[in-house]
C-alpha positions as CSV (number, residue, x, y, z in Angstrom):
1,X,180.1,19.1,125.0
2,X,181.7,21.9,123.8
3,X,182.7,20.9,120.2
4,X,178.7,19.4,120.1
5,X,177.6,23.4,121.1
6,X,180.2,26.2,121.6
7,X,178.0,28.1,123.1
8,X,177.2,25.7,126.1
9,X,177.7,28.5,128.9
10,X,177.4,25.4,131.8
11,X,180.3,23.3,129.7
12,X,182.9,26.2,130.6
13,X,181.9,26.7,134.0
14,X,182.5,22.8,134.7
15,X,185.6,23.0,132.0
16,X,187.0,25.9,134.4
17,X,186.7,24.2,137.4
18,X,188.4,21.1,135.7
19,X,191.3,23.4,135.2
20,X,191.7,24.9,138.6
21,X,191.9,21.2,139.9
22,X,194.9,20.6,137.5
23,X,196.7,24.2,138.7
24,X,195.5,22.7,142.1
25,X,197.6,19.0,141.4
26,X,200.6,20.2,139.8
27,X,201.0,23.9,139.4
28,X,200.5,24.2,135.7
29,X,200.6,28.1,135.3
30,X,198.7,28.0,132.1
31,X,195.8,25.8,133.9
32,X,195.2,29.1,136.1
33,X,195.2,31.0,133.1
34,X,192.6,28.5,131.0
35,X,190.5,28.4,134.0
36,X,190.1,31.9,134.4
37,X,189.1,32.1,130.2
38,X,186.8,29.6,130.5
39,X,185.1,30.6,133.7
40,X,184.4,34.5,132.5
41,X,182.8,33.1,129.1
42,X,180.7,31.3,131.0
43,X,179.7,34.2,132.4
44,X,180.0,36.0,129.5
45,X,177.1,33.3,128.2
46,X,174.8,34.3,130.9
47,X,175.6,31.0,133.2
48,X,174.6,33.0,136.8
49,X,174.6,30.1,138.7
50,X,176.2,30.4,142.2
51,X,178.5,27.2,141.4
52,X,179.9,29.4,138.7
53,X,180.2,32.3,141.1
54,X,182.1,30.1,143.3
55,X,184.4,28.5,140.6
56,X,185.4,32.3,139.7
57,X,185.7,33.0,143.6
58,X,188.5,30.4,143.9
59,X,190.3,31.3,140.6
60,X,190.8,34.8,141.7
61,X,191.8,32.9,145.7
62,X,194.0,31.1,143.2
63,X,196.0,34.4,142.1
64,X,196.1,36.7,145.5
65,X,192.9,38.1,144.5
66,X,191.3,38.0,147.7
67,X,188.9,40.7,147.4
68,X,187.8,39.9,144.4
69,X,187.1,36.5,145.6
70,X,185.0,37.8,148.3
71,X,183.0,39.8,146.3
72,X,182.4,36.1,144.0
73,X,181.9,34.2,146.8
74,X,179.0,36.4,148.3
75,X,177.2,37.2,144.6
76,X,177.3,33.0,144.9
77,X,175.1,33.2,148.4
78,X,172.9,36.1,146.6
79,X,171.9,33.2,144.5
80,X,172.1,30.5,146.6
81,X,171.8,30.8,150.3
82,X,172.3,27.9,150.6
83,X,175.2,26.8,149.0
84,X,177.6,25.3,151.0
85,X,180.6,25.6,148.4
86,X,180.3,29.2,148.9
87,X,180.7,29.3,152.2
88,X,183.6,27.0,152.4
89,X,185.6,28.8,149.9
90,X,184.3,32.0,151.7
91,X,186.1,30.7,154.7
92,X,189.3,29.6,153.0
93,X,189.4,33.5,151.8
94,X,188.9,34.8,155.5
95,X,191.8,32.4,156.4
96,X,194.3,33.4,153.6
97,X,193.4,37.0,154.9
98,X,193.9,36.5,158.8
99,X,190.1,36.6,159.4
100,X,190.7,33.2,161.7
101,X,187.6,33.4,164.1
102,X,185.5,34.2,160.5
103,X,187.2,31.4,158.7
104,X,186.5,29.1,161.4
105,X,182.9,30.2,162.1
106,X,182.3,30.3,158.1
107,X,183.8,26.4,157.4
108,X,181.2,25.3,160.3
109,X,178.6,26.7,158.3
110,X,179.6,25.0,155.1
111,X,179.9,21.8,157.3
112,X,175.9,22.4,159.2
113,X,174.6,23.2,155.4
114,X,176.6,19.7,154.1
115,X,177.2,17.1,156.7
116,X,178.5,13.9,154.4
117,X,180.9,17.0,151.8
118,X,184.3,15.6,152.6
119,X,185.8,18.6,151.1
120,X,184.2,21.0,154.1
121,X,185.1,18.5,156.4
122,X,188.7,18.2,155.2
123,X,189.1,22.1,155.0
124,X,188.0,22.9,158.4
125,X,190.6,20.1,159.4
126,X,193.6,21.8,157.5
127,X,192.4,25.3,158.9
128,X,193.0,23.6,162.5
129,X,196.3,21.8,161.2
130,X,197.5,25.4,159.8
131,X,196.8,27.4,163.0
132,X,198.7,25.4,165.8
133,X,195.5,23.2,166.5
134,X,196.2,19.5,165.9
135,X,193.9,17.7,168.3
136,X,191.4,19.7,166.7
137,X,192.2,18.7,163.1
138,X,192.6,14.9,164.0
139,X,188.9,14.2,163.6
140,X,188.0,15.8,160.7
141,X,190.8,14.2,159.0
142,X,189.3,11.0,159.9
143,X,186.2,11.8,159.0
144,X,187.3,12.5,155.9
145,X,189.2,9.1,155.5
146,X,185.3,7.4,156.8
147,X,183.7,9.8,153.7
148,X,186.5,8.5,151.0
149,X,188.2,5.4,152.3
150,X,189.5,5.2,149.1
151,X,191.3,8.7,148.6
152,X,195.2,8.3,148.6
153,X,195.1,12.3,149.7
154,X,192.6,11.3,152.5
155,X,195.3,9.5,154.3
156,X,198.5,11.3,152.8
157,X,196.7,13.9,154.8
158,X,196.4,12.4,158.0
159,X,200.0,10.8,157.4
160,X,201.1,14.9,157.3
161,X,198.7,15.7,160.2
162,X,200.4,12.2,162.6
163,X,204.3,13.5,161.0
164,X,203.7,17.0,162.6
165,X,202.2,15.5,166.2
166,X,205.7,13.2,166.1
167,X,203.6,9.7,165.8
168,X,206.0,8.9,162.9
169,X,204.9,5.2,163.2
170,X,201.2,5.7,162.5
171,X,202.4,8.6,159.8
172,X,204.5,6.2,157.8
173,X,201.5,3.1,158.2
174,X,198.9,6.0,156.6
175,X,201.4,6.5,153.8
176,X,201.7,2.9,153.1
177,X,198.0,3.4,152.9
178,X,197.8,6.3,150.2
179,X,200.7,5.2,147.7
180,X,199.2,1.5,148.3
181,X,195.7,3.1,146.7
182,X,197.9,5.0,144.0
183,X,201.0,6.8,144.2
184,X,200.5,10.4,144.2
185,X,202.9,13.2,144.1
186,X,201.8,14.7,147.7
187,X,202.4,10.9,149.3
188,X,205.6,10.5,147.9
189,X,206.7,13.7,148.7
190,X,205.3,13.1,152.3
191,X,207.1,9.9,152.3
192,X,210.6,11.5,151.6
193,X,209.5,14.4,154.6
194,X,209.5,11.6,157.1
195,X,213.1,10.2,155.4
196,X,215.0,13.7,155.8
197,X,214.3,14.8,158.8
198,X,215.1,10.9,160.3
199,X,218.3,11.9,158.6
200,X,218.0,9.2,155.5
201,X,218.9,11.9,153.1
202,X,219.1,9.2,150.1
203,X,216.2,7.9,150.9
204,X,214.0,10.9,150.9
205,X,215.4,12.3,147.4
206,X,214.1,8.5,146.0
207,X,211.1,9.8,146.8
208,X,211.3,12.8,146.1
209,X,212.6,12.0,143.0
210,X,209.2,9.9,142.2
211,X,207.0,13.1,143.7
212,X,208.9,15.5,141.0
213,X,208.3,12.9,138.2
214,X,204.6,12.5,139.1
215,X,204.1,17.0,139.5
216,X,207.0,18.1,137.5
217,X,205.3,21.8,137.5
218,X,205.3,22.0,141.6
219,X,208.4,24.0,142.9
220,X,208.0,22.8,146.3
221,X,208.8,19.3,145.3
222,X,211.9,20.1,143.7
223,X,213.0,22.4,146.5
224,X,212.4,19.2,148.6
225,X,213.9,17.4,146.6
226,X,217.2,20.0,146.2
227,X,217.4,19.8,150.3
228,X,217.7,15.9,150.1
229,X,220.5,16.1,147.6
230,X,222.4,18.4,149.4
231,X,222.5,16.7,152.9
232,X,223.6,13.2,150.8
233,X,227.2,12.1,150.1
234,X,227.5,12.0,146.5
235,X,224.5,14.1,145.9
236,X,225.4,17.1,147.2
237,X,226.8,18.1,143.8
238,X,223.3,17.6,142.1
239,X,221.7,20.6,144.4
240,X,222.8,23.9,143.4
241,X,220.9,22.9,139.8
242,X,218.1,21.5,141.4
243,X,217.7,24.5,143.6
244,X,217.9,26.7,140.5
245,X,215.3,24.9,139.0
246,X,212.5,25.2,142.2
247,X,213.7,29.1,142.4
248,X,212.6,29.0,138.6
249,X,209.3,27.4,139.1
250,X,208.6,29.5,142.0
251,X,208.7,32.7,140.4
252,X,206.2,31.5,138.2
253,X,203.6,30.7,141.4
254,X,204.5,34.0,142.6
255,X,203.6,35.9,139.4
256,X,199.9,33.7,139.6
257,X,199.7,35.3,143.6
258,X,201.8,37.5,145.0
259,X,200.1,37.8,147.9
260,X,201.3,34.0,148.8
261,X,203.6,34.0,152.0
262,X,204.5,30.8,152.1
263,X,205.6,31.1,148.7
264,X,208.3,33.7,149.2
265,X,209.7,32.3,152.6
266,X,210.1,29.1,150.8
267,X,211.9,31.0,147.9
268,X,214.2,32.5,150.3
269,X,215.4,29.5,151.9
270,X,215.9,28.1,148.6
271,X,218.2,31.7,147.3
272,X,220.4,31.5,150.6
273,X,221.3,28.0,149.8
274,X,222.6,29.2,146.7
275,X,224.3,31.9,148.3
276,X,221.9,34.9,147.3
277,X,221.5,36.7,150.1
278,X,220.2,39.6,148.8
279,X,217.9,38.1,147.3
280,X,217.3,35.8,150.0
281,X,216.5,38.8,152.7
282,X,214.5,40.7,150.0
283,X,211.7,37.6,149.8
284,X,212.1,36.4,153.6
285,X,210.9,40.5,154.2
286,X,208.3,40.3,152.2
287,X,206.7,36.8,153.6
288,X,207.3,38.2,157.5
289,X,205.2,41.5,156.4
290,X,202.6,39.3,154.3
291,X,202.1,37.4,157.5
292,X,203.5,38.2,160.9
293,X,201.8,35.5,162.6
294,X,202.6,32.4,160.3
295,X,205.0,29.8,162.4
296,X,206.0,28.5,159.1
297,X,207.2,31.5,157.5
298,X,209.2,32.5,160.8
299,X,210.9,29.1,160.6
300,X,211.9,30.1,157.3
301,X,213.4,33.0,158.3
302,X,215.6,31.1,161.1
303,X,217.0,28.7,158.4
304,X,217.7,32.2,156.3
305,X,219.6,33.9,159.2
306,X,221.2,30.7,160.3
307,X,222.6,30.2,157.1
308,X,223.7,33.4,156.6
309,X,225.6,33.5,160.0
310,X,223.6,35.7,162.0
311,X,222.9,33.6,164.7
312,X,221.2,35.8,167.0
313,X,218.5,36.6,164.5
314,X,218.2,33.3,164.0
315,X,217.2,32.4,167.3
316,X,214.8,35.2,167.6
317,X,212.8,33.9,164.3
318,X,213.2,30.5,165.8
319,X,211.1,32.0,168.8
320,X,208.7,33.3,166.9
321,X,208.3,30.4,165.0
322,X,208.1,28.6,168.1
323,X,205.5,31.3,169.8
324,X,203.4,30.5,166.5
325,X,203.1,26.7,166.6
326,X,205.3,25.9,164.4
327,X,206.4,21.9,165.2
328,X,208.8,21.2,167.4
329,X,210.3,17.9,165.8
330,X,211.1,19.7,162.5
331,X,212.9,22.1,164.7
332,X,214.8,19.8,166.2
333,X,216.2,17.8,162.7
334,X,216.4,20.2,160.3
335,X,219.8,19.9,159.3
336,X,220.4,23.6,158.7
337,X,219.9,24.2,162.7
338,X,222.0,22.0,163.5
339,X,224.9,24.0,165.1
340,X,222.0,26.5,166.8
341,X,220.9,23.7,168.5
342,X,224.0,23.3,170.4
343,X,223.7,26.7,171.3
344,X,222.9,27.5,174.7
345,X,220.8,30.2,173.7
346,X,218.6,27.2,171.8
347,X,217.3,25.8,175.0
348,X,216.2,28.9,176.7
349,X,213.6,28.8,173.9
350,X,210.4,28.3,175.4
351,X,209.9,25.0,173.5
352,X,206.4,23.3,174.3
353,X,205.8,19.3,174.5
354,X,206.5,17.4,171.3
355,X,202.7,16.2,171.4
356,X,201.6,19.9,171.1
357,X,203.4,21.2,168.4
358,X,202.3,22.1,164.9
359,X,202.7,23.3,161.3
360,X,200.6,24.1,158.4
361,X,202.1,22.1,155.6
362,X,202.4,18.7,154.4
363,X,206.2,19.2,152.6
364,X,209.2,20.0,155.0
Protein backbone atom coordinates (compact mmCIF):
# COMPACT_ATOMS: atom_id res chain seq x y z
CA UNK A 1 0.00 0.00 0.00
CA UNK A 2 2.68 1.98 0.85
CA UNK A 3 4.93 1.81 -2.33
CA UNK A 4 1.20 2.39 -4.36
CA UNK A 5 0.98 5.99 -1.95
CA UNK A 6 3.78 6.91 0.55
CA UNK A 7 1.73 9.09 2.05
CA UNK A 8 -1.07 6.54 3.13
CA UNK A 9 -1.13 7.80 6.85
CA UNK A 10 -3.67 4.46 7.75
CA UNK A 11 -0.86 2.04 5.95
CA UNK A 12 1.67 3.01 8.80
CA UNK A 13 -0.61 2.84 11.61
CA UNK A 14 -1.60 -0.91 10.54
CA UNK A 15 2.37 -1.37 9.37
CA UNK A 16 3.20 -0.23 13.09
CA UNK A 17 1.01 -2.51 14.70
CA UNK A 18 2.32 -5.33 12.34
CA UNK A 19 5.67 -4.61 13.91
CA UNK A 20 4.83 -4.56 17.54
CA UNK A 21 3.33 -8.11 16.97
CA UNK A 22 6.77 -9.32 15.63
CA UNK A 23 8.67 -7.53 18.86
CA UNK A 24 5.69 -9.26 20.62
CA UNK A 25 6.65 -13.07 18.92
CA UNK A 26 10.21 -12.99 19.13
CA UNK A 27 11.87 -9.97 20.63
CA UNK A 28 13.29 -8.36 17.59
CA UNK A 29 14.74 -5.02 19.16
CA UNK A 30 14.65 -3.22 15.82
CA UNK A 31 10.72 -4.28 15.38
CA UNK A 32 10.11 -1.86 18.56
CA UNK A 33 12.12 0.56 17.04
CA UNK A 34 10.23 0.24 13.26
CA UNK A 35 7.08 0.31 15.04
CA UNK A 36 7.53 3.24 16.94
CA UNK A 37 8.71 5.14 13.20
CA UNK A 38 5.95 4.00 11.56
CA UNK A 39 3.32 4.66 14.16
CA UNK A 40 4.41 8.61 14.74
CA UNK A 41 4.33 9.17 10.82
CA UNK A 42 1.12 8.13 10.89
CA UNK A 43 0.51 10.55 13.08
CA UNK A 44 2.61 12.85 11.60
CA UNK A 45 0.04 12.36 8.40
CA UNK A 46 -2.87 13.37 10.33
CA UNK A 47 -4.22 9.57 10.99
CA UNK A 48 -6.17 10.65 14.53
CA UNK A 49 -7.94 7.64 14.73
CA UNK A 50 -8.22 6.09 18.31
CA UNK A 51 -6.83 2.67 16.84
CA UNK A 52 -3.75 4.58 16.10
CA UNK A 53 -3.76 6.17 19.59
CA UNK A 54 -3.93 2.83 20.95
CA UNK A 55 -1.11 1.22 18.62
CA UNK A 56 1.19 4.18 19.96
CA UNK A 57 -0.21 3.50 23.67
CA UNK A 58 1.23 -0.09 23.54
CA UNK A 59 4.53 0.78 21.80
CA UNK A 60 5.41 3.15 24.52
CA UNK A 61 3.79 -0.06 27.21
CA UNK A 62 6.29 -1.81 25.00
CA UNK A 63 9.47 0.28 26.22
CA UNK A 64 8.53 1.15 30.19
CA UNK A 65 6.86 4.14 29.04
CA UNK A 66 3.94 3.75 31.13
CA UNK A 67 2.88 7.25 31.39
CA UNK A 68 3.15 8.04 28.15
CA UNK A 69 0.97 5.10 27.36
CA UNK A 70 -1.61 6.38 29.60
CA UNK A 71 -1.82 9.57 28.22
CA UNK A 72 -2.24 7.43 24.44
CA UNK A 73 -4.57 5.24 25.67
CA UNK A 74 -6.99 7.99 27.07
CA UNK A 75 -6.52 10.56 23.78
CA UNK A 76 -7.79 6.94 22.14
CA UNK A 77 -11.27 7.11 24.42
CA UNK A 78 -11.35 11.06 23.65
CA UNK A 79 -12.01 9.72 20.19
CA UNK A 80 -13.69 6.76 20.73
CA UNK A 81 -15.51 6.05 23.81
CA UNK A 82 -16.17 3.30 22.90
CA UNK A 83 -13.25 1.53 21.90
CA UNK A 84 -12.68 -1.43 23.57
CA UNK A 85 -8.85 -1.81 22.52
CA UNK A 86 -8.33 1.22 24.57
CA UNK A 87 -9.54 0.17 27.43
CA UNK A 88 -7.87 -3.24 27.41
CA UNK A 89 -4.52 -1.83 26.85
CA UNK A 90 -5.54 0.82 29.46
CA UNK A 91 -5.81 -1.93 31.86
CA UNK A 92 -2.67 -3.82 30.96
CA UNK A 93 -0.96 -0.30 31.82
CA UNK A 94 -2.69 -0.05 35.32
CA UNK A 95 -1.40 -3.68 35.82
CA UNK A 96 2.25 -3.20 34.79
CA UNK A 97 2.01 -0.15 37.27
CA UNK A 98 0.37 -1.92 40.42
CA UNK A 99 -3.05 -0.35 39.76
CA UNK A 100 -4.67 -4.12 40.27
CA UNK A 101 -8.28 -3.24 41.32
CA UNK A 102 -8.13 -0.52 38.12
CA UNK A 103 -6.59 -3.09 35.87
CA UNK A 104 -9.14 -5.53 36.78
CA UNK A 105 -12.15 -3.09 36.73
CA UNK A 106 -10.70 -1.52 33.27
CA UNK A 107 -10.27 -5.26 31.36
CA UNK A 108 -14.13 -5.88 32.45
CA UNK A 109 -14.94 -2.97 30.64
CA UNK A 110 -13.03 -3.86 27.46
CA UNK A 111 -14.80 -7.36 27.89
CA UNK A 112 -18.87 -5.50 28.48
CA UNK A 113 -17.93 -3.13 25.34
CA UNK A 114 -16.66 -6.59 23.26
CA UNK A 115 -18.05 -9.82 24.37
CA UNK A 116 -16.85 -12.40 21.39
CA UNK A 117 -12.79 -10.13 21.44
CA UNK A 118 -10.68 -13.11 22.53
CA UNK A 119 -7.88 -10.88 23.11
CA UNK A 120 -9.91 -9.00 26.25
CA UNK A 121 -11.02 -12.16 27.26
CA UNK A 122 -7.56 -13.71 27.23
CA UNK A 123 -5.99 -10.61 28.95
CA UNK A 124 -8.27 -10.43 31.82
CA UNK A 125 -7.45 -14.33 32.16
CA UNK A 126 -3.51 -13.71 32.27
CA UNK A 127 -4.15 -10.67 34.78
CA UNK A 128 -5.87 -13.43 37.12
CA UNK A 129 -2.98 -16.05 36.26
CA UNK A 130 -0.30 -13.15 37.14
CA UNK A 131 -1.87 -12.16 40.48
CA UNK A 132 -2.21 -15.59 42.48
CA UNK A 133 -5.78 -16.13 40.99
CA UNK A 134 -5.98 -19.35 39.06
CA UNK A 135 -9.59 -20.51 39.43
CA UNK A 136 -10.34 -17.17 38.22
CA UNK A 137 -8.24 -17.29 35.11
CA UNK A 138 -9.41 -21.02 34.16
CA UNK A 139 -12.50 -19.70 32.29
CA UNK A 140 -11.40 -17.09 30.41
CA UNK A 141 -8.75 -19.22 29.10
CA UNK A 142 -11.32 -21.50 27.92
CA UNK A 143 -13.19 -19.05 26.58
CA UNK A 144 -10.62 -18.03 24.66
CA UNK A 145 -9.83 -21.65 23.37
CA UNK A 146 -14.20 -21.72 22.44
CA UNK A 147 -13.40 -17.97 20.48
CA UNK A 148 -10.16 -19.53 18.55
CA UNK A 149 -10.27 -23.38 18.66
CA UNK A 150 -7.67 -23.12 16.33
CA UNK A 151 -4.97 -20.91 18.12
CA UNK A 152 -1.81 -23.02 19.09
CA UNK A 153 -1.30 -19.99 21.84
CA UNK A 154 -4.99 -20.51 22.94
CA UNK A 155 -4.08 -23.83 24.40
CA UNK A 156 -0.24 -23.31 25.03
CA UNK A 157 -1.93 -20.94 27.37
CA UNK A 158 -4.12 -22.96 29.17
CA UNK A 159 -1.33 -25.78 29.13
CA UNK A 160 0.89 -22.86 31.24
CA UNK A 161 -2.30 -22.00 33.24
CA UNK A 162 -3.01 -26.38 34.14
CA UNK A 163 1.28 -26.61 34.67
CA UNK A 164 1.09 -23.96 37.46
CA UNK A 165 -2.33 -25.57 39.21
CA UNK A 166 -0.04 -29.02 39.17
CA UNK A 167 -2.70 -30.93 36.60
CA UNK A 168 0.44 -31.84 34.59
CA UNK A 169 -1.65 -34.48 32.73
CA UNK A 170 -4.19 -32.19 31.26
CA UNK A 171 -1.06 -29.47 30.81
CA UNK A 172 0.91 -31.87 28.62
CA UNK A 173 -2.69 -33.15 26.54
CA UNK A 174 -3.24 -29.12 25.84
CA UNK A 175 0.31 -28.95 24.55
CA UNK A 176 -0.09 -31.87 22.35
CA UNK A 177 -2.95 -29.74 21.24
CA UNK A 178 -1.02 -26.39 20.38
CA UNK A 179 2.31 -27.93 18.65
CA UNK A 180 -0.33 -30.45 16.97
CA UNK A 181 -2.02 -27.03 15.27
CA UNK A 182 1.64 -25.61 14.62
CA UNK A 183 4.63 -25.66 16.58
CA UNK A 184 5.22 -22.40 18.13
CA UNK A 185 8.17 -21.18 20.08
CA UNK A 186 5.94 -20.42 23.44
CA UNK A 187 4.53 -24.43 23.19
CA UNK A 188 7.80 -25.78 22.81
CA UNK A 189 9.27 -23.93 25.29
CA UNK A 190 6.20 -24.81 27.63
CA UNK A 191 6.73 -28.26 26.63
CA UNK A 192 10.41 -28.39 27.84
CA UNK A 193 8.98 -26.41 31.38
CA UNK A 194 6.95 -29.46 32.18
CA UNK A 195 10.32 -31.74 31.25
CA UNK A 196 12.72 -29.81 33.81
CA UNK A 197 11.08 -29.49 36.62
CA UNK A 198 9.91 -33.59 36.18
CA UNK A 199 13.62 -33.69 36.32
CA UNK A 200 14.12 -34.89 32.36
CA UNK A 201 16.69 -32.33 31.93
CA UNK A 202 17.57 -33.78 28.21
CA UNK A 203 14.40 -33.76 27.32
CA UNK A 204 13.46 -30.27 28.15
CA UNK A 205 16.65 -28.67 26.35
CA UNK A 206 15.16 -30.80 22.91
CA UNK A 207 12.64 -28.61 23.26
CA UNK A 208 14.06 -26.03 24.17
CA UNK A 209 16.33 -26.31 21.66
CA UNK A 210 13.28 -26.28 18.98
CA UNK A 211 11.70 -22.98 21.02
CA UNK A 212 15.28 -21.11 20.51
CA UNK A 213 15.31 -22.11 16.72
CA UNK A 214 11.65 -21.05 16.18
CA UNK A 215 12.47 -17.16 18.46
CA UNK A 216 16.08 -17.01 18.21
CA UNK A 217 15.73 -13.10 19.40
CA UNK A 218 13.87 -14.21 22.93
CA UNK A 219 16.43 -14.33 25.89
CA UNK A 220 14.09 -16.11 28.02
CA UNK A 221 14.14 -19.18 25.80
CA UNK A 222 17.79 -19.44 25.79
CA UNK A 223 17.99 -18.82 29.55
CA UNK A 224 15.63 -21.86 29.59
CA UNK A 225 17.26 -23.45 27.55
CA UNK A 226 20.95 -22.69 29.51
CA UNK A 227 19.15 -24.17 32.84
CA UNK A 228 18.29 -27.54 30.93
CA UNK A 229 21.86 -27.93 29.84
CA UNK A 230 23.30 -27.43 32.94
CA UNK A 231 21.22 -29.91 35.08
CA UNK A 232 22.12 -32.80 32.09
CA UNK A 233 25.10 -35.09 32.10
CA UNK A 234 27.04 -34.21 29.18
CA UNK A 235 25.46 -30.94 28.76
CA UNK A 236 26.47 -29.20 31.52
CA UNK A 237 29.52 -27.99 29.56
CA UNK A 238 27.29 -26.32 26.90
CA UNK A 239 25.69 -23.79 29.65
CA UNK A 240 28.09 -21.23 30.70
CA UNK A 241 27.88 -20.06 26.74
CA UNK A 242 24.41 -20.44 26.47
CA UNK A 243 23.92 -18.38 29.61
CA UNK A 244 26.17 -15.78 28.10
CA UNK A 245 24.19 -15.57 25.23
CA UNK A 246 20.48 -14.99 27.12
CA UNK A 247 22.46 -12.33 29.53
CA UNK A 248 23.35 -10.75 25.99
CA UNK A 249 19.91 -10.77 24.60
CA UNK A 250 18.56 -9.61 27.83
CA UNK A 251 20.32 -6.44 28.02
CA UNK A 252 18.95 -5.63 24.84
CA UNK A 253 15.03 -6.02 26.32
CA UNK A 254 16.12 -4.12 29.14
CA UNK A 255 17.47 -1.10 27.13
CA UNK A 256 13.71 -1.33 25.06
CA UNK A 257 12.10 -1.07 29.04
CA UNK A 258 13.83 -0.67 31.92
CA UNK A 259 11.07 -0.44 33.90
CA UNK A 260 10.60 -4.44 33.25
CA UNK A 261 10.97 -6.45 36.62
CA UNK A 262 10.74 -9.66 35.51
CA UNK A 263 13.35 -8.83 33.17
CA UNK A 264 16.10 -8.08 35.61
CA UNK A 265 15.22 -10.89 38.19
CA UNK A 266 15.45 -13.22 35.34
CA UNK A 267 18.91 -11.62 34.38
CA UNK A 268 20.10 -12.10 37.85
CA UNK A 269 19.48 -15.71 38.09
CA UNK A 270 21.10 -16.10 34.86
CA UNK A 271 24.58 -13.78 36.17
CA UNK A 272 24.80 -15.92 39.47
CA UNK A 273 24.97 -19.02 37.48
CA UNK A 274 27.89 -17.74 35.85
CA UNK A 275 29.31 -16.74 39.00
CA UNK A 276 28.71 -12.80 38.82
CA UNK A 277 27.51 -11.89 41.87
CA UNK A 278 27.87 -8.49 41.76
CA UNK A 279 26.22 -8.30 39.08
CA UNK A 280 23.79 -10.69 40.02
CA UNK A 281 22.72 -8.64 43.44
CA UNK A 282 22.90 -5.34 41.45
CA UNK A 283 19.78 -6.59 39.03
CA UNK A 284 17.95 -8.93 41.68
CA UNK A 285 17.84 -5.17 43.78
CA UNK A 286 16.52 -3.44 41.21
CA UNK A 287 13.55 -6.07 40.25
CA UNK A 288 12.61 -6.33 44.24
CA UNK A 289 12.37 -2.31 44.31
CA UNK A 290 10.56 -2.33 40.69
CA UNK A 291 8.04 -4.65 42.27
CA UNK A 292 7.85 -5.65 45.86
CA UNK A 293 4.89 -7.58 45.52
CA UNK A 294 5.73 -9.89 42.37
CA UNK A 295 5.97 -13.76 43.71
CA UNK A 296 7.95 -14.30 40.60
CA UNK A 297 10.59 -11.88 41.14
CA UNK A 298 11.00 -12.98 44.92
CA UNK A 299 11.49 -16.57 43.68
CA UNK A 300 14.22 -15.20 41.78
CA UNK A 301 15.80 -13.73 44.37
CA UNK A 302 15.73 -17.16 46.46
CA UNK A 303 17.54 -19.08 43.54
CA UNK A 304 20.09 -15.88 43.74
CA UNK A 305 20.81 -16.17 47.49
CA UNK A 306 20.61 -19.83 47.44
CA UNK A 307 23.18 -19.95 44.92
CA UNK A 308 25.23 -17.62 46.41
CA UNK A 309 25.26 -19.51 49.85
CA UNK A 310 23.27 -17.26 51.87
CA UNK A 311 20.83 -19.57 52.88
CA UNK A 312 18.89 -17.62 55.35
CA UNK A 313 18.14 -15.00 52.79
CA UNK A 314 17.11 -17.44 50.75
CA UNK A 315 14.48 -18.68 52.80
CA UNK A 316 13.22 -15.31 53.54
CA UNK A 317 12.74 -14.52 49.62
CA UNK A 318 11.32 -17.97 49.36
CA UNK A 319 8.63 -16.65 51.93
CA UNK A 320 7.91 -13.92 50.14
CA UNK A 321 7.61 -15.54 47.15
CA UNK A 322 5.46 -17.93 48.75
CA UNK A 323 3.27 -14.99 50.66
CA UNK A 324 2.82 -13.67 46.91
CA UNK A 325 1.45 -16.78 45.11
CA UNK A 326 4.14 -17.73 43.58
CA UNK A 327 3.47 -21.87 42.73
CA UNK A 328 4.25 -24.25 44.95
CA UNK A 329 5.27 -27.14 42.58
CA UNK A 330 8.03 -25.03 40.86
CA UNK A 331 9.21 -24.50 44.43
CA UNK A 332 9.40 -27.73 45.17
CA UNK A 333 11.61 -29.00 41.78
CA UNK A 334 13.68 -26.44 40.98
CA UNK A 335 16.88 -27.93 41.04
CA UNK A 336 18.68 -24.95 42.50
CA UNK A 337 16.55 -25.39 45.88
CA UNK A 338 17.26 -28.51 46.23
CA UNK A 339 19.55 -28.60 49.38
CA UNK A 340 17.03 -25.73 51.05
CA UNK A 341 14.51 -28.07 50.80
CA UNK A 342 16.00 -30.38 53.09
CA UNK A 343 16.34 -27.64 55.35
CA UNK A 344 14.29 -27.63 58.34
CA UNK A 345 13.83 -24.11 58.14
CA UNK A 346 11.99 -25.01 54.43
CA UNK A 347 9.05 -26.57 56.03
CA UNK A 348 8.16 -23.95 58.55
CA UNK A 349 7.34 -22.04 55.45
CA UNK A 350 3.75 -21.41 55.35
CA UNK A 351 3.35 -23.41 52.16
CA UNK A 352 -0.40 -23.38 50.89
CA UNK A 353 -2.20 -26.55 48.98
CA UNK A 354 -0.60 -27.49 45.69
CA UNK A 355 -4.21 -26.73 44.02
CA UNK A 356 -3.90 -23.06 45.22
CA UNK A 357 -0.74 -22.05 44.11
CA UNK A 358 0.31 -19.72 41.27
CA UNK A 359 2.62 -17.82 39.01
CA UNK A 360 2.55 -15.35 36.36
CA UNK A 361 4.55 -16.82 33.57
CA UNK A 362 4.37 -19.40 31.02
CA UNK A 363 8.55 -20.22 30.93
CA UNK A 364 10.11 -21.67 34.23
Amino acid sequence: ALAMDPNYAAAYAYLAQAYLRQYDAIKDPQAIDAAARSCARALALGDDAASTHVTMGMIRAAKGEYELAEDEFHAALALDALSADAYRELGRTYEETGRLNDAERTYKKAIELRHDDWWSVKQLGVFYFRTGRLIQAEPYFLEVIRLTPNSPKAHSNLAGLYFKMGRNAEAAAELEKSVAIEPTAEGCSNLGSLYYFDGRYAEAAAQFEKATALAPAYSTLWGNLADAYRWTPGLAGKAPATYRHAVELMEREIDINPRNAQLRAKLATWESALGDRARADSEISQALELAPAEGSVHFQAALVSEQEGRRTRALAALNAAVKNHYPLPEILHAPELRELRKDPRFLRLALPPASSTTGNQTNH
